[in-house]
N, CA, C and O of each residue as an XYZ file, in Angstrom:
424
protein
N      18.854     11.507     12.691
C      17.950     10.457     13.113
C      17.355      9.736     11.906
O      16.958      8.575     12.003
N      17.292     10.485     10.677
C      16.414      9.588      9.603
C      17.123      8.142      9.252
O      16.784      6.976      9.051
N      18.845      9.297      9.328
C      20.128      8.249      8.816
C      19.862      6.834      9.539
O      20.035      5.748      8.987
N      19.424      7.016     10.836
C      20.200      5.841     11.816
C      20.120      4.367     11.063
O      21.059      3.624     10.775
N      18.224      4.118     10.760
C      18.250      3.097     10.599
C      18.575      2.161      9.524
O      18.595      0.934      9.432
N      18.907      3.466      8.481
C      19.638      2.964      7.509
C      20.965      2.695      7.266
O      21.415      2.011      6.347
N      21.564      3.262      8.129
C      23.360      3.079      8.503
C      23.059      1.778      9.351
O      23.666      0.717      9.204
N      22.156      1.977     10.156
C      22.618      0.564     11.204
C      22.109     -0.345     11.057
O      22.551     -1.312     11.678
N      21.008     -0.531     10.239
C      20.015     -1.840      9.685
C      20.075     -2.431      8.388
O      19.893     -3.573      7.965
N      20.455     -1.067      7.749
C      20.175     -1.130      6.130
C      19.037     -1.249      5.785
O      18.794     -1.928      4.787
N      17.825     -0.519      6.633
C      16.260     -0.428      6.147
C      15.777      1.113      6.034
O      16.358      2.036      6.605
N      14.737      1.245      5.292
C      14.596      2.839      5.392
C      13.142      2.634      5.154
O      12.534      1.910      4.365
N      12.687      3.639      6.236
C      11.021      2.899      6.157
C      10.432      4.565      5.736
O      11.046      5.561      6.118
N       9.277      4.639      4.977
C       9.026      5.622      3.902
C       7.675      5.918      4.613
O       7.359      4.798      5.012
N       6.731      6.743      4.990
C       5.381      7.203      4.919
C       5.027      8.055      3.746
O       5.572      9.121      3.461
N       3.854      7.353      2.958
C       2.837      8.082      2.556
C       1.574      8.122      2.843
O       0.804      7.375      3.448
N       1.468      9.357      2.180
C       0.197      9.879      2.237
C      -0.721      9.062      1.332
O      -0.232      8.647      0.280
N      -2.006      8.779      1.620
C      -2.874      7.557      0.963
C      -4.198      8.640      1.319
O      -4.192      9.542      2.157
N      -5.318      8.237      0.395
C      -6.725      8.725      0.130
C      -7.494      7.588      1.423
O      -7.916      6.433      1.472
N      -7.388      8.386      2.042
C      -8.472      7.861      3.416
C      -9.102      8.936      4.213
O     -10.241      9.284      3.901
N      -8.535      9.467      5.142
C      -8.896     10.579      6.045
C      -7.629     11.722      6.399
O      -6.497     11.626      5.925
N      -7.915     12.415      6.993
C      -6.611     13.193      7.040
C      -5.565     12.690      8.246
O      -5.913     12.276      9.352
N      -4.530     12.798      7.874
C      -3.266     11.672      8.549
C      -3.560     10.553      8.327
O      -3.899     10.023      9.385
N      -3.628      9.773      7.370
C      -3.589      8.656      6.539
C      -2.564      8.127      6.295
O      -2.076      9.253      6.388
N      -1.714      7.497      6.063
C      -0.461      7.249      5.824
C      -0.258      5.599      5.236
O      -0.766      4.685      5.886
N       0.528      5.304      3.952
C       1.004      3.852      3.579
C       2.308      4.056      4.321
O       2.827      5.084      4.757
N       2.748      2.606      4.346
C       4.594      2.648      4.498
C       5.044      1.906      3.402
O       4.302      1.159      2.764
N       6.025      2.051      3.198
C       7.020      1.225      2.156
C       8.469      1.167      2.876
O       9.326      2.046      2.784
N       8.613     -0.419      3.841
C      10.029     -0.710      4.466
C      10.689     -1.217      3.247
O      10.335     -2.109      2.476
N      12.143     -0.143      3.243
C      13.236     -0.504      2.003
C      14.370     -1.286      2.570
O      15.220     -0.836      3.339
N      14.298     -2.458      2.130
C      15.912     -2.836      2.427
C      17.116     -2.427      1.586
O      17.344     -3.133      0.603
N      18.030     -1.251      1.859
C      18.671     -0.918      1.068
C      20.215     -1.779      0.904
O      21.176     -1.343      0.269
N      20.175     -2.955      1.567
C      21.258     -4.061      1.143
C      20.884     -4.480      0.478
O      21.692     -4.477     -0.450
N      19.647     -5.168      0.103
C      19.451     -6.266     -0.698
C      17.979     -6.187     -1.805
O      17.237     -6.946     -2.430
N      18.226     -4.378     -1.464
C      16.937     -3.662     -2.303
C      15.572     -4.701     -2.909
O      15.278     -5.135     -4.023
N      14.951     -4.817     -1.512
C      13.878     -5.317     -1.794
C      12.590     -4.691     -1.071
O      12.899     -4.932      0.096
N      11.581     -4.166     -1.014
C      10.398     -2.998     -0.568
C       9.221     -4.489      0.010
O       9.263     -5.647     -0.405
N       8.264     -3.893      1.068
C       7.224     -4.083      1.620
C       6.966     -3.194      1.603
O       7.557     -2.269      2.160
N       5.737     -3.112      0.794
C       4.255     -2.186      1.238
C       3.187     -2.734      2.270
O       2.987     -3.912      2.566
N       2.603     -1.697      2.707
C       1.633     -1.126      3.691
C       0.605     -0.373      3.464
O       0.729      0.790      3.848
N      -0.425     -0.671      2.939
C      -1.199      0.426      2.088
C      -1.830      1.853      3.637
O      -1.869      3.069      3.819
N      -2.235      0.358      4.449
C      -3.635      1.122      5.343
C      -4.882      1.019      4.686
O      -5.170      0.285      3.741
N      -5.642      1.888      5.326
C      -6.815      2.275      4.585
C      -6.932      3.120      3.828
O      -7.019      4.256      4.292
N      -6.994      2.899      2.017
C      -7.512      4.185      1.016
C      -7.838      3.633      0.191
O      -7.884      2.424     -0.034
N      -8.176      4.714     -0.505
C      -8.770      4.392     -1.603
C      -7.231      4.423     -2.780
O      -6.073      4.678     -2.452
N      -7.563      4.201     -3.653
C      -6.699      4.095     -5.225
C      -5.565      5.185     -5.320
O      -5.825      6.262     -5.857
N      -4.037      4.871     -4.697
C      -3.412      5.888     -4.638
C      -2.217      6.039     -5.241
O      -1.449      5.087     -5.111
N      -1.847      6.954     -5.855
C      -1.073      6.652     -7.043
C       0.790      7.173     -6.399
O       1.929      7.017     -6.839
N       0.288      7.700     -5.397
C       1.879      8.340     -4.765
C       2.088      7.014     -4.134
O       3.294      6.806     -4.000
N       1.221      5.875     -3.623
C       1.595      4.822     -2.657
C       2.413      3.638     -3.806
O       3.369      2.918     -3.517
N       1.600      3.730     -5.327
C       1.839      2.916     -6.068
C       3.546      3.138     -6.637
O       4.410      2.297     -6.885
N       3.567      4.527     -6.700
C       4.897      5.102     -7.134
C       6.222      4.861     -6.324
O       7.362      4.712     -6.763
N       5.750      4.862     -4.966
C       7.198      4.932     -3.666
C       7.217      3.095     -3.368
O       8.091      2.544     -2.700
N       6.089      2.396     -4.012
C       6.526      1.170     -3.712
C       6.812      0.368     -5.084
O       6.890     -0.860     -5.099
N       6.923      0.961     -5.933
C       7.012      0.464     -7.592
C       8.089     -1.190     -7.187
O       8.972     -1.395     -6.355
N       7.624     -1.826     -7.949
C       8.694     -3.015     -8.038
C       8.676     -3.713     -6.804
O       9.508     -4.617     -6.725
N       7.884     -3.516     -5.741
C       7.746     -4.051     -4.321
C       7.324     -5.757     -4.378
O       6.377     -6.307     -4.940
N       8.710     -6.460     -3.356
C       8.713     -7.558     -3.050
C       7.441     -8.261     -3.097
O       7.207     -9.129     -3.938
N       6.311     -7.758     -1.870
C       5.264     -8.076     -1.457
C       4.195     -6.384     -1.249
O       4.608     -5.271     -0.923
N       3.156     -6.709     -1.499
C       2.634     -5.155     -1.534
C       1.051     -6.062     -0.357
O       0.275     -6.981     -0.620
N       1.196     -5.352      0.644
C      -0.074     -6.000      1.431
C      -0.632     -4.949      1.412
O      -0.109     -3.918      1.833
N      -2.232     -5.040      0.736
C      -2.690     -3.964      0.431
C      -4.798     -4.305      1.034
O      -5.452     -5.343      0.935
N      -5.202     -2.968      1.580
C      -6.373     -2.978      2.151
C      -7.861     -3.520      0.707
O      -7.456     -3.228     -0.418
N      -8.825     -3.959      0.697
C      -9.510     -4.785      0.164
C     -10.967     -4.405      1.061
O     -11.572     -5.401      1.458
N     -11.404     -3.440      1.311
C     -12.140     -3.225      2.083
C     -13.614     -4.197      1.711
O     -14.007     -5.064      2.491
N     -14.393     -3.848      0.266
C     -15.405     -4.238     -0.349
C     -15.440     -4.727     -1.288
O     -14.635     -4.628     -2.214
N     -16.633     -5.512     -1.204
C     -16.485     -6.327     -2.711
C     -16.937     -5.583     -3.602
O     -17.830     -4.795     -3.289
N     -16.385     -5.631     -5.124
C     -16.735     -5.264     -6.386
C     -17.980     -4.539     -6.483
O     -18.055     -3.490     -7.122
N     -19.041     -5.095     -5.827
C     -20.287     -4.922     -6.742
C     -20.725     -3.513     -5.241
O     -21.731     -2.807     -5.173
N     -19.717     -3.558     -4.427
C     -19.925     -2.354     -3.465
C     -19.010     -1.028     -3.936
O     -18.537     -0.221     -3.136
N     -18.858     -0.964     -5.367
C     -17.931      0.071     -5.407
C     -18.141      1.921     -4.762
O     -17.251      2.650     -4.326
N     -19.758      2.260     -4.939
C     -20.644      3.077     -4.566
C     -19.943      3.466     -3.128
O     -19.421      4.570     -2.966
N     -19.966      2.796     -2.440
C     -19.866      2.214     -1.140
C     -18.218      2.740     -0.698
O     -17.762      3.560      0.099
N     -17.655      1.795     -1.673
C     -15.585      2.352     -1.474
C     -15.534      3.412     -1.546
O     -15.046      4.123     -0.668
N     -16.111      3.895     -2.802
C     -15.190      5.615     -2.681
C     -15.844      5.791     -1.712
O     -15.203      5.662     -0.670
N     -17.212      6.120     -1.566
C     -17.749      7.151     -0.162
C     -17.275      7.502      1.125
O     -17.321      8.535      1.793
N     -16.468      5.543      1.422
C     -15.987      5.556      2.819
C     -14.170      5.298      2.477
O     -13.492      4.490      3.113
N     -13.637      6.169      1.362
C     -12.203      6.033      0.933
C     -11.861      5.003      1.462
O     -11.241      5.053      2.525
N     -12.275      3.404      0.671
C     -11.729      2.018      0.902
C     -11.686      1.491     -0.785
O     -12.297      2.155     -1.623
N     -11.175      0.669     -1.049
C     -10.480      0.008     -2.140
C     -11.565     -1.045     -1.910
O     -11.917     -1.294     -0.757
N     -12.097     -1.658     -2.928
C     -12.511     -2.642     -3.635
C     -11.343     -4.166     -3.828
O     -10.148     -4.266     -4.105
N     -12.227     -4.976     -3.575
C     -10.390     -6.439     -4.088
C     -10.032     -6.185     -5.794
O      -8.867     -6.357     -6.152
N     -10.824     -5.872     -6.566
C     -10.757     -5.163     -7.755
C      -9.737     -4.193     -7.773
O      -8.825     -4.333     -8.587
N      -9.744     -3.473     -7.197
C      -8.926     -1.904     -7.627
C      -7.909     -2.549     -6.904
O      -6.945     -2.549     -7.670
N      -7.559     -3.148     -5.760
C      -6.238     -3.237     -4.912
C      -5.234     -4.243     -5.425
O      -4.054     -4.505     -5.191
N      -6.364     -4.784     -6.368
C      -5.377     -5.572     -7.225
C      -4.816     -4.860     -8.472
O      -3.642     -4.978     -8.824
N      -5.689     -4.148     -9.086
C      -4.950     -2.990    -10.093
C      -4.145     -2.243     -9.865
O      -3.689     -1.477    -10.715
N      -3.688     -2.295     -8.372
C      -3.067     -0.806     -7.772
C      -1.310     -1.591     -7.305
O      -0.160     -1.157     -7.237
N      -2.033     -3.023     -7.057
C      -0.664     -3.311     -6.907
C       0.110     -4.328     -7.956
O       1.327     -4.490     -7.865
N      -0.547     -4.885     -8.786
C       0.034     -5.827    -10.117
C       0.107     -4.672    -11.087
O       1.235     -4.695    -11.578
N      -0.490     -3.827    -11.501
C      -0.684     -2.952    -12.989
C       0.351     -1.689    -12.616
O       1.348     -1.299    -13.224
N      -0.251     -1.214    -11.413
C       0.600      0.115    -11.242
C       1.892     -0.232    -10.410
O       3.041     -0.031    -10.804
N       1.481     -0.863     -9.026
C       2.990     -0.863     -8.441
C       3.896     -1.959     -9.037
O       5.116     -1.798     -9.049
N       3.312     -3.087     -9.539
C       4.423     -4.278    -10.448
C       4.949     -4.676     -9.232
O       6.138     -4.426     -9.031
N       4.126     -5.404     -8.141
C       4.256     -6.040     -7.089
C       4.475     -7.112     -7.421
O       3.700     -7.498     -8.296
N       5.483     -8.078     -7.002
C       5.778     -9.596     -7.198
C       4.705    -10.416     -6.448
O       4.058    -11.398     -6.811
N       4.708     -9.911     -5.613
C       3.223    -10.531     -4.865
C       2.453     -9.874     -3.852
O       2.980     -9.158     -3.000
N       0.664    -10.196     -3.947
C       0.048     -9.454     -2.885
C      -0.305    -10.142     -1.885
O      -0.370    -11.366     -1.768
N      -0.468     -9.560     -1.367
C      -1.806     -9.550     -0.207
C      -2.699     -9.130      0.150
O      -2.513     -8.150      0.872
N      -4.147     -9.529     -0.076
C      -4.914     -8.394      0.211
C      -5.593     -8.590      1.583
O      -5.646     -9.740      2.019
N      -6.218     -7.383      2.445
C      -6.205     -7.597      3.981
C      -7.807     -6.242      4.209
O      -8.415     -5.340      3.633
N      -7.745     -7.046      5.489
C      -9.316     -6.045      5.688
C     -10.671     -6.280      5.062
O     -11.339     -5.322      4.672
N     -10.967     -7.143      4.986
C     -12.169     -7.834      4.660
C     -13.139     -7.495      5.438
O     -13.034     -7.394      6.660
N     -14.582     -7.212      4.512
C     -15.524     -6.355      5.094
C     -16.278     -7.594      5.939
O     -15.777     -8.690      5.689
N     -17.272     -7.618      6.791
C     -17.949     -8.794      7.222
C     -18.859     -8.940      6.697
O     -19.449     -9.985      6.972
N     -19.292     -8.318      6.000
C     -20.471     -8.425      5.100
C     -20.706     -9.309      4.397
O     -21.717     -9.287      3.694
């Protein structure tokens, strides 16, 4: 069953584990024809296994919970800052491009 959708689509879609709560999970969909990755962060905080399984990723859409000056605030409630989600996906994952998503209303 893991095979299928990669024999029959040529995609292979990845879960990780991400700093949020327990069963947390990023995805990273691989196109293995034309080897190009989408990330999926979810909700976490700064995660370095999410940055690793999506290294070199097409597009990295990644969570942005609080602003900067709420960092106190991110870790407590394991959410990313637009600060860090941008470090996590230009510095560490070497994302061609982001997105950042989940904006606090604040």
């Amino acid at each position: 069953v893991s095979q299928y959708f990669t024999e029959q689509f040529g995609v292979r879609l990845e879960c990780v584990s991400v700093k949020h709560c327990p069963l947390a999970y990023g995805v990273v969909l691989h196109d293995t024809v034309h080897d190009w990755k989408i990330v999926y962060s979810g909700d976490t905080r700064p995660c370095a296994n999410l940055a690793k399984a999506g290294r070199g990723a097409l597009l990295a859409i990644h969570e942005a919970t609080l602003e900067d000056a709420m960092h106190a605030e991110a870790v407590d409630k394991n959410h990313c800052t637009a600060t860090e989600a941008v470090e996590v996906c230009v510095d560490h994952m070497v994302a061609y491009r982001t997105v950042l998503t989940h904006f606090s209303q604040r």
